[in-house]
N, C-alpha and C positions, 0 to 999 in steps of 0.2 A: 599631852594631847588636848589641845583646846575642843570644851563641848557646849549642846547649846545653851545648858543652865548658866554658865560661865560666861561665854560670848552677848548671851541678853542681856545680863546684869551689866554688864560694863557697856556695853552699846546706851541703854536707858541711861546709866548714870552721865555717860557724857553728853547725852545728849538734852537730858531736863535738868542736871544739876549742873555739869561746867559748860553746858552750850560750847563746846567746843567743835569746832566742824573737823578741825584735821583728826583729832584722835577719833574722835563718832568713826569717820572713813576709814580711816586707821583698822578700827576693829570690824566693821562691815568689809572691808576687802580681805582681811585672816581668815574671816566666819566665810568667806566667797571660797579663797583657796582649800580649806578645811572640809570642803563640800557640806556643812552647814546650814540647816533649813531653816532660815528665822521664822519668829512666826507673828502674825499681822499686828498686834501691839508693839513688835520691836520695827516694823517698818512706820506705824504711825507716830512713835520714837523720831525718827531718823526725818521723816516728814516731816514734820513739826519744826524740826531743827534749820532745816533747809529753807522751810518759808521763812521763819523769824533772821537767817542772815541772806534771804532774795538768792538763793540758789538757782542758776537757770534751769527749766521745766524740761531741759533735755536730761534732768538728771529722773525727776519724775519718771521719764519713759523708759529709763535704763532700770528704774526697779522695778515698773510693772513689768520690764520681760523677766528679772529675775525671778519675781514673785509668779509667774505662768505655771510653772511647774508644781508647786507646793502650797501656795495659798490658797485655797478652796473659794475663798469669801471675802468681805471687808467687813468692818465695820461704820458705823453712822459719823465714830470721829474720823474715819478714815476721810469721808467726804467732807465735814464740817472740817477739821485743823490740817487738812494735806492738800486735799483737790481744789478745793474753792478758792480759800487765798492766794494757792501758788498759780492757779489761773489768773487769778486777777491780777496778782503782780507780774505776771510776764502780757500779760494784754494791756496795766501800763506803761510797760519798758517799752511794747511794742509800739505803744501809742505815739512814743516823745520819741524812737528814732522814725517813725512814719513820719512825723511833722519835720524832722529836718533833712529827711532821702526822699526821692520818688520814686524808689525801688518798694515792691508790696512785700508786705513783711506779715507773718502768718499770726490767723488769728483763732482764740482757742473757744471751744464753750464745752459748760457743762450742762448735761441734763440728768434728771433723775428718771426712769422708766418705770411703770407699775410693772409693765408685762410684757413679756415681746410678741409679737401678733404670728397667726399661724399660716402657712402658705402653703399652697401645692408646689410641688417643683417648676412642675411645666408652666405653670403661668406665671412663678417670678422669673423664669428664662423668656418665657417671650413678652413679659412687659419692663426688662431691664434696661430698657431705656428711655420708660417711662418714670422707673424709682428712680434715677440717674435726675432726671429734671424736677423732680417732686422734692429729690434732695436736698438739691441748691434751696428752693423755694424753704425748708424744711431751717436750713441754718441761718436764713437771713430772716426768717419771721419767729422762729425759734420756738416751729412746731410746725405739726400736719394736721392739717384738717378732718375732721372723721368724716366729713359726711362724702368727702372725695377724694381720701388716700384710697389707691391704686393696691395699698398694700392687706386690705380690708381680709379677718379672718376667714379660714375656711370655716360651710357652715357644720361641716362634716370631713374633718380633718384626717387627712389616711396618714399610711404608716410613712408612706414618700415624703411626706411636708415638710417644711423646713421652717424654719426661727426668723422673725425680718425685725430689726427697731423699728419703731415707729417712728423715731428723731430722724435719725440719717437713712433709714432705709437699706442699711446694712445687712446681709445675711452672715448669720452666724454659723461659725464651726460646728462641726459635729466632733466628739474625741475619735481622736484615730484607734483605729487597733488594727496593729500590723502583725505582720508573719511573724515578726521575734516576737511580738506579745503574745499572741495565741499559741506558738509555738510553747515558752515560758509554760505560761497556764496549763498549759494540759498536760506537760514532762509534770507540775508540781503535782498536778490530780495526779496522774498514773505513778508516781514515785514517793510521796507524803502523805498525800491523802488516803488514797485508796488502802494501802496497805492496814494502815490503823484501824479506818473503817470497818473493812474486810476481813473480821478476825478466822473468820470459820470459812471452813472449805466450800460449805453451801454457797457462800454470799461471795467467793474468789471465783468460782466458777460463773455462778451469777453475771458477774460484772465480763467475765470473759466471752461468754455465751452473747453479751449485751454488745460488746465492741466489735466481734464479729458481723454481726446485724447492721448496727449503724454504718460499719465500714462497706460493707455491701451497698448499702445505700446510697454511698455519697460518692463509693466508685462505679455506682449507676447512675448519676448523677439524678437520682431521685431522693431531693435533698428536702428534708421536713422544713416547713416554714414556720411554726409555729408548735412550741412541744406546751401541754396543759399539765401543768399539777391537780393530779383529780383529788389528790387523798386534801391538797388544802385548800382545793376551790369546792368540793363536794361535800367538806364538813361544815362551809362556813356558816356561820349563825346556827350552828348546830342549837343551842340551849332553845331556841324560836321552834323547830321543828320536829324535835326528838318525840312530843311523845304522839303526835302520829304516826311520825315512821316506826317510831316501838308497835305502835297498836295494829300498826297495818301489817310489820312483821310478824308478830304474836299471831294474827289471824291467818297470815298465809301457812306456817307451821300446824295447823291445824287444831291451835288451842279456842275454846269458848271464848264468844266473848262477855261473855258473864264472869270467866272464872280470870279477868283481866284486869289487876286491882289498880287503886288510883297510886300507891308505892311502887309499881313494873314500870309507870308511864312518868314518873321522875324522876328528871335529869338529876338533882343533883343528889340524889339516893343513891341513882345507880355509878356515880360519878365516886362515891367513897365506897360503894362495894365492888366496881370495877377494880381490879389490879392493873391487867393489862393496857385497857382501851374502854372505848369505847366499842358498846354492843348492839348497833343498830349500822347499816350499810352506809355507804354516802349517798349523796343527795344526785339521782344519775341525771335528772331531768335539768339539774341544775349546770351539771358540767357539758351533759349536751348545749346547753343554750350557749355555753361556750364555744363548743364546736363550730353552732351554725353562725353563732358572731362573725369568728374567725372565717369561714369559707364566705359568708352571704356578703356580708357588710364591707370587712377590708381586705377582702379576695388572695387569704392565706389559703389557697388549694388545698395545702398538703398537713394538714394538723395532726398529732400524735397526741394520742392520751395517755398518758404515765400513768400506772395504777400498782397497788401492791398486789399481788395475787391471793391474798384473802376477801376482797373487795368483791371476787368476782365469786365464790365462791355459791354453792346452791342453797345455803342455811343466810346469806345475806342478798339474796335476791330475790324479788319479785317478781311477777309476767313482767309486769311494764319494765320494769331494769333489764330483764333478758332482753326481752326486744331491741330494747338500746345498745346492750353490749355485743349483741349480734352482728346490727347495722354497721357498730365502727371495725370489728373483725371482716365484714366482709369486703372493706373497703381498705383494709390497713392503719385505720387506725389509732389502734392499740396494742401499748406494748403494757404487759403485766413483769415485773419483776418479782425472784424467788424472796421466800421467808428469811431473814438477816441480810438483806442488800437495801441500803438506802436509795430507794427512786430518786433521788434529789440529786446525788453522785452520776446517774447515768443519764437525768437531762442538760444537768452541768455538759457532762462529756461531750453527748452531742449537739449541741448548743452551739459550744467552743471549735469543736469539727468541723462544723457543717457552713458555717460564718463566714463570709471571704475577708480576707484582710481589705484595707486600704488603700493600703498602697502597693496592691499586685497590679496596678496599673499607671501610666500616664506617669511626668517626672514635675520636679518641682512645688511651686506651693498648690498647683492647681491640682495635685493627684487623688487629693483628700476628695474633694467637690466629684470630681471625675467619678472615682470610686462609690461613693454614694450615691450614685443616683443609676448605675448600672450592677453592681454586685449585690449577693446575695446576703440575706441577714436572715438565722434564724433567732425568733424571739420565744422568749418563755412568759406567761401565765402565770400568774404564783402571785401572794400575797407576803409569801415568805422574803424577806432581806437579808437571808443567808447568814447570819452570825451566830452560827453555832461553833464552836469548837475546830470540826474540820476546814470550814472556810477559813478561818484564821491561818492555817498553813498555808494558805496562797499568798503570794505577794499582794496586800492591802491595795495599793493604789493601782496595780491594773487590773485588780480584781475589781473595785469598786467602780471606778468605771465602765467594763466590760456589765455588770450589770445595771449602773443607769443608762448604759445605752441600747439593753436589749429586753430589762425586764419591764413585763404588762402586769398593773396592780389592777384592780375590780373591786368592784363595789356593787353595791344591788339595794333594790328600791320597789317601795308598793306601786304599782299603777293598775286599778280599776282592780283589786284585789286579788294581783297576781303580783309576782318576784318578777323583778326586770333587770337583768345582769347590765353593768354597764363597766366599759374596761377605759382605763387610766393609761394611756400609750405612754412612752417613754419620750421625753422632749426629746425634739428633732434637732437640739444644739447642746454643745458640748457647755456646762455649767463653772467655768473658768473664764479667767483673765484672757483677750484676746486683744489682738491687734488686726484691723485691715487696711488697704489701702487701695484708691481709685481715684480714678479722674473724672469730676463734671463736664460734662461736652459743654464745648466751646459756644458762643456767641453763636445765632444762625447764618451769621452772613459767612463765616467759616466754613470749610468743608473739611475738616480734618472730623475724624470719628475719636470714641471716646477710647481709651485700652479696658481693657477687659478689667474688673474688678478681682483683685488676689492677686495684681504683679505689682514691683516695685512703679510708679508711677514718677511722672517728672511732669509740670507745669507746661504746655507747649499750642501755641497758636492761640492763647488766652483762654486753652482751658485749666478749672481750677483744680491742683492739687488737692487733696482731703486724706488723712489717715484719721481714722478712729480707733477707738479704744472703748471696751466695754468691758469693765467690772463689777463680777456678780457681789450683792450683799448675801453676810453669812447667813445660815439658815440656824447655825448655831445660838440659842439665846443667850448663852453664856458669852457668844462673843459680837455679837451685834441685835440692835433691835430696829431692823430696820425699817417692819412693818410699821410698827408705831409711830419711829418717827419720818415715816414719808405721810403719814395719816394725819399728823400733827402739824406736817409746815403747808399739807392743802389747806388743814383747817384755817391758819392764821390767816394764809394770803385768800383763802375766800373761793380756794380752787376746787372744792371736792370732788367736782365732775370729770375734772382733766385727765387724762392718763400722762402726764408727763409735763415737769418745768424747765425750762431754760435758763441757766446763768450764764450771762453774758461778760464776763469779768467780776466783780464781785458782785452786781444786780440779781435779784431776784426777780422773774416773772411768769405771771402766774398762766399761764399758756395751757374577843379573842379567838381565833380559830382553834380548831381540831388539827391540833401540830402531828406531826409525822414523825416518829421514834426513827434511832438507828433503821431498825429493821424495817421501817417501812409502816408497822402501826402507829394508830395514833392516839395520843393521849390527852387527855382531855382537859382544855385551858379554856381563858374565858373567850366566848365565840368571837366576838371583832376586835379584838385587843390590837391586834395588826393592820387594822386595817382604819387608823388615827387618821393618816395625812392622807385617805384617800376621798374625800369629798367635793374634789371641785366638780362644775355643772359641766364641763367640755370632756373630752375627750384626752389632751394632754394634760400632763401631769402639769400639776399648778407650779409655780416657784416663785421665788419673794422678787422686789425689785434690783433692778440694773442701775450703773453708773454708767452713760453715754460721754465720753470725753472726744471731742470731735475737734481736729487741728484740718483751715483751711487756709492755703499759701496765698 
């Protein structure tokens, strides 16, 4: 049984020691039938080999679809030894049969992307025939304007917006999740996970008590739009806050405050004589501001606070917390789960429930678009990235997905000397290899209209053909550094300010928290340890740069 330790070694050797193309193919078409995931060093392998004997660039397009599925990212030689030369050599193959046909023959470019810009829906649907013309303009100058792209961010981006380049003005995919994927998911929760979890009768019933609920809901079709992890949005920056909230707890219990030493009100005192937990409540005012985020700001209605039910209890509560725990009870929303049930397990569930698929509507490539911008998504709150133990028994890559597309990270900030909660939405495109394709409208003196962007296209009444291609760089640093080196070639060409360059063949221009146990308590780690990659100034989550490869006929 050919595997991939085996199938890479012999891929790379033929392809940097005997440069041989027929065996290189040889072993990439075994490694194809063997269902075999190469992995992005063994396509820059195979790259590499293809430019140095002029391989046509239709072979280029045939491994980026293979590479759609399993390659997450690139690397920086991906662009430097694969994209760039073998652009440049089919844009001079194309050059020298242009000079001897009068037939147009297609012309390729690359750019690099810092960022992709953010969009409401509604206004890239009704200014789509404005990116359409801004496009053309976009690859014959070999860039957009800032001060009059069309495609300009939102200032206050909702959860509807979408991913646009700024080169070709492309909207990008969102990952699909279909009925067999969600379906998948939730059979593995209910049949893997849960049961492991779930050792004791309290925490089986728990979860059963739980899915009765949520099932109620969703065949009421009163479906939560947003579920909040209170126990790790309520502890966060705990070590910043504890020994007030110890001191303010101590005093509501009715102890002195005299007899309140400066050892009760340190953290990390009570952090090595705690066994269990942590002994002070969560932070409630904090997870309200969550709340009202979600309702005021990006008009989630229907939010759910997830909490353990020790949280609520009367030895960790305050007036001000009752008050608050009151308001969301009377309004629905808050569910407390029992002692040995993991809350994490039952807003997974309803999460996964409650989600419409993708493709429960509309047919072909357009279903995905269709689906998104009229079905339901619920999203989660959480700082947490789910790699404990039980998540592992889901299938990795629709699980991993399924949370970059729905989880909300946070972060929080001084202004005027108060806590200002601020949430990290989940990019509004799917963070993979993609292909699109469209038509330029024609010349004005034409009257033929453009086709829709997302069908196969054909060149017709001299409008121009265009498929793109966009390739994310890894976020991995062990396998690309791509931040530094798109930093490093503004610097040399003198481009700092630009968001994005164009090659035109081979030219250059310069154009810890308070984590949540099994059972629901929590125990106590360093307060923002999680919360590393969540600092950008906007609202979506940040991500490193793009490869724009753009082919026009």
């Amino acid at each position: 049984m050919l595997r991939l330790r085996s199938a890479s070694v012999f891929l790379r050797y033929c392809c940097f020691k005997l440069q041989d193309r027929r065996l290189a193919f040889a072993v990439y078409e075994k490694a194809l039938q063997h269902k075999i995931e190469l992995t992005e060093p063994d396509y820059v392998a195979l790259g590499t080999v293809c430019v140095q004997l002029c391989e046509p660039i239709s072979t280029l397009f045939f491994m980026l679809e293979e590479m759609k599925e399993h390659v997450p990212g690139v690397s920086a030689a991906f662009l430097a030894d694969v994209v760039e030369p073998w652009v440049a050599n089919a844009n001079s193959a194309n050059s020298r049969i242009g000079g001897a046909k009068t037939t147009r023959v297609p012309r390729y470019h690359v750019a690099t992307v810092a960022r992709m810009e953010q969009q409401e829906r509604t206004a890239l649907q009704s200014t789509s025939k404005a990116l359409l013309n801004s496009a053309e303009v976009c690859l014959k100058d070999g860039g957009s304007d800032k001060n009059s792209s069309s495609c300009a961010a939102s200032s206050q981006p909702l959860i509807q917006a979408c991913g646009v380049c700024p080169v070709c003005h492309t909207e990008l995919s969102g990952y699909a999740f279909t009925a067999a994927c969600r379906n998948h998911l939730l059979s593995e929760l209910k049949d893997l996970v849960i049961p492991q979890a779930c050792r004791s009768r309290r925490a089986l019933l728990g979860f059963e008590h739980w899915k009765r609920y949520i099932h109620a809901r969703y065949d009421s079709g009163d479906r939560v739009d947003v579920f909040i992890d209170g126990a790790n949005l309520g502890y966060y920056g705990l070590s910043s806050w504890y020994d007030l909230a110890k001191k303010q707890l101590l005093l509501h219990r009715g102890v002195a405050e005299g007899q309140i030493t400066a050892q009760d009100l340190n953290f990390n005192e009570q952090c090595k004589a705690s066994a269990k937990g942590v002994d002070v409540g969560v932070n409630f005012d904090l997870i309200d501001s969550a709340v009202k985020l979600a309702v005021e700001k990006y008009g989630l209605r229907r939010p759910l606070v997830m909490l353990h039910e020790r949280h609520v209890e009367p030895r960790f509560m305050t007036p001000q917390a009752a008050v608050i725990v009151q308001h969301w009870r009377s309004l629905g929303w808050l569910y407390c789960t029992p002692t040995g049930l993991n809350d994490d397990l039952c807003w997974l569930y309803g999460a996964l429930l409650m989600t419409d698929p993708t493709d429960r509507r509309g047919e072909g490539r357009q279903r995905a678009a269709t689906a998104a911008s009229t079905s339901h998504r619920t999203l989660v709150c959480t700082n947490d990235k789910m790699r404990d133990h039980h998540f592992r028994l889901l299938s990795p890559r629709a699980f991993t997905r399924w949370r970059d597309r729905h989880r909300i990270g946070f972060r929080c900030g001084r202004v005027e000397n108060r806590t200002e909660l601020y949430w990290d939405l989940p990019a509004p495109y799917a963070r993979c290899i993609q292909r699109h394709d469209l038509v330029l409208p024609p010349p004005p003196s034409s009257t033929t209209s453009a086709s829709p962007e997302g069908e196969r296209v054909k060149a017709e009444n001299g409008g121009a053909a265009v498929s793109t291609w966009h390739i994310p760089f890894s976020k991995d640093p062990a396998v690309s550094s791509a931040a530094s080196f798109l930093s490093s070639m503004r610097t040399a060409e003198g481009t700092t300010a630009e968001s994005c360059s164009e090659l035109d063949g081979a030219q250059l221009e310069s154009g810890q928290q308070a984590n949540p146990s099994t059972d629901g308590d929590p125990i106590v780690e360093q307060a923002d340890g999680d919360n590393d990659e969540l600092h950008a100034s906007t609202d979506i989550q940040e991500s490193s740069p793009w490869i724009c490869v753009t082919v026009e006929a």
